[in-house]
Each structure stands twice: as C-alpha cells, then as structure tokens.
C-alpha positions as a Markdown table, in Angstrom:
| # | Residue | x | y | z |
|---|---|---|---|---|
| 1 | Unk | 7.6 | 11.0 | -93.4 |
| 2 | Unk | 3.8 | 12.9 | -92.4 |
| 3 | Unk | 3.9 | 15.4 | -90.3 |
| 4 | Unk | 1.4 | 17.7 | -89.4 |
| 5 | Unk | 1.3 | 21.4 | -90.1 |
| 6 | Unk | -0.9 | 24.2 | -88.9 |
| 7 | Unk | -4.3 | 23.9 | -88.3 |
| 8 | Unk | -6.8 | 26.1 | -89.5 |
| 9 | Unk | -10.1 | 27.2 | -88.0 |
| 10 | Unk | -12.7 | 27.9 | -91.1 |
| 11 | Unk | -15.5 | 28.4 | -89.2 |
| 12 | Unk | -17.0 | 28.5 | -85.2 |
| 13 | Unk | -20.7 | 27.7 | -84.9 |
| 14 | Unk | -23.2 | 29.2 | -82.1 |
| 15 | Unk | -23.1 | 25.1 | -80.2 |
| 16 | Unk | -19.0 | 25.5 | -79.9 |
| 17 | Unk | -18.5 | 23.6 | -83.0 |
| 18 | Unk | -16.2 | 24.6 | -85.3 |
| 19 | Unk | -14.9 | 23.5 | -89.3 |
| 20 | Unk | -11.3 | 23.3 | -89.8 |
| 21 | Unk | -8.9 | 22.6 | -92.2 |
| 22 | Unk | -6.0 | 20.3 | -90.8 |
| 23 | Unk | -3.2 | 20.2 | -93.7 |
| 24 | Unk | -0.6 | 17.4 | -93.5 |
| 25 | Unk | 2.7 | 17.1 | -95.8 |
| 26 | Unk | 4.0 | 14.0 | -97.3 |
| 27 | Unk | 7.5 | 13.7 | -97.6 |
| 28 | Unk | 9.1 | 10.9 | -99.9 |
| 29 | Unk | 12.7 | 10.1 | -99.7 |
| 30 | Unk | 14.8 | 7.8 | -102.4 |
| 31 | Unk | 18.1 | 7.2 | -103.9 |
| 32 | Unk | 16.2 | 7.3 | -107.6 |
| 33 | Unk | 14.7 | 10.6 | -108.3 |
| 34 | Unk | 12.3 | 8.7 | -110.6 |
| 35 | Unk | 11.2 | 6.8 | -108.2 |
| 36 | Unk | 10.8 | 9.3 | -105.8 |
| 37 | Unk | 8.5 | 11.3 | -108.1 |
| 38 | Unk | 6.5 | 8.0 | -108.7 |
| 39 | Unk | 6.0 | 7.0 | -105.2 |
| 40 | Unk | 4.7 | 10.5 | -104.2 |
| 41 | Unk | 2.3 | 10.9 | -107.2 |
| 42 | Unk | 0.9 | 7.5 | -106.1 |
| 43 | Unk | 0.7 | 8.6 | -102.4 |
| 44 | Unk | -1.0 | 11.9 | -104.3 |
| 45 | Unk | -3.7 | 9.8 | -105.8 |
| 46 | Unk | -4.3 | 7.8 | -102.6 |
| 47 | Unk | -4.7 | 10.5 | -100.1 |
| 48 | Unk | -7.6 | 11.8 | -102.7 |
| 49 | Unk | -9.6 | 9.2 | -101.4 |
| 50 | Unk | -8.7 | 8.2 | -98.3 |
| 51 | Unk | -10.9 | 7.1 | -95.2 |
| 52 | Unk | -9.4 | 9.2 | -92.8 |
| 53 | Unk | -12.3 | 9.1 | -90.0 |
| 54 | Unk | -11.9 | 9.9 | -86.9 |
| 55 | Unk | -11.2 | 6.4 | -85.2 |
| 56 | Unk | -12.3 | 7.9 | -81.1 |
| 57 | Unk | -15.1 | 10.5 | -82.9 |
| 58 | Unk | -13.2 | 13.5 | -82.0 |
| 59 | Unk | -13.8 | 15.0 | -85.5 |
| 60 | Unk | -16.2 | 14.1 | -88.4 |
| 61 | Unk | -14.5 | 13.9 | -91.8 |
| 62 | Unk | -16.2 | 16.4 | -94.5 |
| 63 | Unk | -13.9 | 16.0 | -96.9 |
| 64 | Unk | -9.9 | 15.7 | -98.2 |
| 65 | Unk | -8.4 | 16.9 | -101.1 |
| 66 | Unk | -4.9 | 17.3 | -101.9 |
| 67 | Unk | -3.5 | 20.6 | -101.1 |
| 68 | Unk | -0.3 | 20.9 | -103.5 |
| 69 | Unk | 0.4 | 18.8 | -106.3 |
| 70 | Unk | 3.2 | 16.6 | -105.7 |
| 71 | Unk | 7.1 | 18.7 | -106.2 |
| 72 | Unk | 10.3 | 18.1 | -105.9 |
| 73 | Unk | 12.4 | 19.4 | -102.8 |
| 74 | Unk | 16.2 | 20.7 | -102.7 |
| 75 | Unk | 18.3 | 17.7 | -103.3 |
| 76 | Unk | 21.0 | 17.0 | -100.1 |
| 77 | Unk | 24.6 | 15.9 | -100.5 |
| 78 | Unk | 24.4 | 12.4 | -99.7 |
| 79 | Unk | 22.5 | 11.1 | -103.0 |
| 80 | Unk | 18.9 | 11.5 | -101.7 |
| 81 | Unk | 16.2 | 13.0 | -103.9 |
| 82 | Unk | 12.7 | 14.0 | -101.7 |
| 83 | Unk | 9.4 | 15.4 | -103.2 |
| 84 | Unk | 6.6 | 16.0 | -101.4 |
| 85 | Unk | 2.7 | 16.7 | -101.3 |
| 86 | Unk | 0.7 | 18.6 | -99.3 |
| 87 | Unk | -3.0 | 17.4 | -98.0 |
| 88 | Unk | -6.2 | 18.7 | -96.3 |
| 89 | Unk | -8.6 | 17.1 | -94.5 |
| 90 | Unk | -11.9 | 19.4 | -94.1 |
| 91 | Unk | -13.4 | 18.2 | -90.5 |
| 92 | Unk | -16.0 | 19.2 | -87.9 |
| 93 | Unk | -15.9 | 18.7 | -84.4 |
C-alpha cells in the first residue's frame, strides 16, 4: 500500500513558487514476518533513488530521501505481519 500523507510547505518565493516536502508511507503486508521486513528494506533502498519526476511538470523534483527507516507495525489477528517506511520527496512548483 502508498498512500499519501500531509504535505508540507517549506518555503513560498516572491513569483508564487513554493518548496515543499510531500511525505508518502509504504506499507508492506505478509504472512512471514521475515519476509515482510525484507521486502520493505528493499522498497527502503529503492525509494532512495527513485525517478519520481513530475510526468505533466506540475512540480520539479529536488530531491527524496527516506523519511523513517523501515519498522514494524502492530501485528493483527489473522496471521499478517506489516512494516512500513516513510518517504519524502523535496519538490518545487
């Protein structure tokens, strides 16, 4: 699962522009715990690096880094184990 969580204005230039931080969470869901860790750790390392330019240029990409190392969430009662990881993309628009 991504979802989207609250964006945050950094900065508002004189032209209108503004910087912002839009922070997305990762959420991994398996029967194996192990496996659950794994795949979000690898998801971790991938969102590092990812080319996540605007496709319609509604923002420019400055930078992303991940916001929260990847943790485990509260177990439920039906054998799942989720962890999860937190992102940010730093953009301009």
């Amino acid at each position: 699962v991504l979802r989207r969580m609250p964006e945050t204005v950094t900065d508002r230039y004189m032209d209108r522009s503004q910087a912002s931080d839009m922070v997305w969470q990762a959420i991994v869901v398996r029967r194996s715990e192990r496996e659950a860790m794994e795949t979000c750790e690898d998801l971790a390392r991938v969102l590092r690096f990812a080319p996540l330019d605007s496709k319609n240029g509604s923002y420019m990409l400055v930078e992303n880094d991940v916001y929260t190392q990847p943790q485990e969430m509260a177990a439920d009662d039906e054998g799942f184990f989720a962890w999860q990881v937190q992102f940010t993309a730093h953009v301009w628009r």
